[in-house]
C-alpha positions, 0 to 999 in steps of 0.5 A: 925446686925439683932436686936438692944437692948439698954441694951446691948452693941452694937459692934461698927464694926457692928454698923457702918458698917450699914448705917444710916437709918438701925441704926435707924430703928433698933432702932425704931423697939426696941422701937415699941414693948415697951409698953412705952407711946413714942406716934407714932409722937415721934418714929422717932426723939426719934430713930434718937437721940438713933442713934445718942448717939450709933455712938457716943459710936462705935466711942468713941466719947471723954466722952461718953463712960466714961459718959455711964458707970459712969451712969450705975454705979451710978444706971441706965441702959444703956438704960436710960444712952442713954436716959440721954446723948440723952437728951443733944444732943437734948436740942442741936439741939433744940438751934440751930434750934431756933437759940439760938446758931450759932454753936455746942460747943464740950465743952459745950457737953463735959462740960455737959457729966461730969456734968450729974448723974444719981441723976440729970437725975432723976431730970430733970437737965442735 
């Protein structure tokens, strides 16, 4: 794999065949040629959690492929439905660095991935 472009698919083969840091720096170097706004000090944690939704995608992680496509079916593009489930996973990792939680909850993960729409992603509630 020689580019990355969140609004396509990605074979998950490929995908995982790459190791870690080549995943993300394909992001990254998507999102540096976007005129977008992300400031630089934001690109590699923002490329990390895109990452990290994409794994989840090629390893068909229990409802995340189902939420990307219901996203997309409720009006997003893949690239903001990866936005929309990134979200989760950060305000995840937010609490568990700050020790607000002890440990990650599938449940809870999964719990949200069936609660999240593209109305209330617009609206900030995820």
């Amino acid at each position: 794999m020689k580019n990355y472009s969140p609004d396509r698919p990605i074979n998950p083969e490929e995908w995982l065949a790459l190791d870690e840091e080549e995943r993300i720096r394909l992001v990254r170097a998507f999102h540096e040629n976007l005129d977008d706004g992300l400031p630089e000090d934001a690109l590699p944690l923002h490329s990390s959690i895109h990452a990290i939704v994409e794994n989840q995608l090629a390893m068909g992680v229990e409802l995340v492929p189902e939420t990307i496509e219901k996203l997309i079916r409720q009006g997003l593009n893949r690239h903001e439905a990866i936005h929309a489930i990134g979200a989760i996973v950060a305000e995840d990792m937010f609490d568990l660095m700050k020790g607000n939680i002890k440990e990650f909850s599938p449940q809870k993960y999964r719990k949200r991935l069936e609660k999240i729409t593209a109305k209330r992603w617009r609206r900030g509630q995820y």
